[in-house]
C-alpha angles and dihedrals in degrees: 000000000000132000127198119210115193121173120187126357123006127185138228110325105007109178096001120157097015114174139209115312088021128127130186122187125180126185096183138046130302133201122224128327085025096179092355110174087002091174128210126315092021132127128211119179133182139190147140123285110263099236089044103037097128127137093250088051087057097054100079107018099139142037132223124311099021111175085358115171086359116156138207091349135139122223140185113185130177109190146046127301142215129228118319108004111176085013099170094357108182112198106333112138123199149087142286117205110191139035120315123201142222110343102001104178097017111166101001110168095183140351150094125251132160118217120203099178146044120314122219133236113305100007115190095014111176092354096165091179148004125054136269120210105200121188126215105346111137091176094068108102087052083046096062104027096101106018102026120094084199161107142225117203116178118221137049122239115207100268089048090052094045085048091051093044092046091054090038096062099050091045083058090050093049097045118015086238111182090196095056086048094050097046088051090044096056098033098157091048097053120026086088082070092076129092122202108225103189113169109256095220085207103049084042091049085051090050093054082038084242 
């Protein structure tokens, strides 16, 4: 087992390609490919620093191509992200708490992640598998009708919630995160809030013109 402790500014690729029985935590900012190719049985978390763990600061916590191409993680972040975070994500299962930008879940084949913020421009473009659970986001039928390969289905069935709660809590655990408390605190009330995102296979084969 090895765990990875970074406080205040990493570069380019910090914790990428992690392996089983690794775990990376950052409590900072990180540049581009933060946790790139991260493989099975690894942990990457993310927040903002503690003396420093205000709304503005979590903004912009990540660069580009975070978790990009990782497989069979799992990942807690707290902050904003840049373009194409969990771009063909493979696996990995957690959860993203703040804004994405252009592109967020671009290719992913399979996989489970929560997303409590604001999604970027073309969101799920060509997902071909895995499931995004996304809080609190009312635009998202006009966001993916041209460039998702997607669906949205409202309502949560039990093992969906138990799956949500489950990734909640650790989320809680990993960031001390106060929106995840409050969600968890106040199930019945919000749980409505969640949309399912499954890849629709046909709309992603149109898309690659399969």
């Amino acid at each position: 087992t090895v765990r990875m402790n970074v406080r205040g500014y990493a570069g380019y690729g910090c914790f990428g390609f992690l392996y089983k029985g690794m775990t990376g935590v950052l409590e900072g900012f990180a540049g581009s490919n933060f946790a790139t190719g991260c493989g099975e049985g690894s942990t990457v978390v993310a927040r903002p620093p503690r003396e420093a763990d205000t709304p503005e600061a979590s903004r912009a916590l990540i660069g580009p191509t975070a978790l990009y191409g990782a497989t069979e993680c799992d990942f807690f972040i707290r902050g904003g992200v840049g373009p194409l975070f969990c771009g063909e994500l493979h696996g990995a299962r957690g959860v993203h708490e703040g804004p994405t930008d252009i592109s967020p879940f671009m290719a992913m084949t399979s996989g489970t992640a929560v997303q409590l913020g604001t999604l970027g421009l073309s969101p799920f473009s060509g997902m071909t598998g895995g499931t995004v659970y996304v809080f609190e986001n009312s635009d998202l039928e006009e966001m993916v009708k041209v460039h998702g390969s997607v669906d949205i289905v409202r309502g949560l069935d039990p093992a969906q919630e138990k799956e949500i709660k489950s990734l909640l809590g650790r989320h809680t655990e990993s960031t001390e995160s106060k929106l995840a408390v409050q969600i968890l605190n106040n199930w019945e009330q919000m749980k409505d809030k969640f949309a399912v995102v499954p890849a629709n296979t046909e709309k992603a084969s149109s898309q690659m013109g399969v």
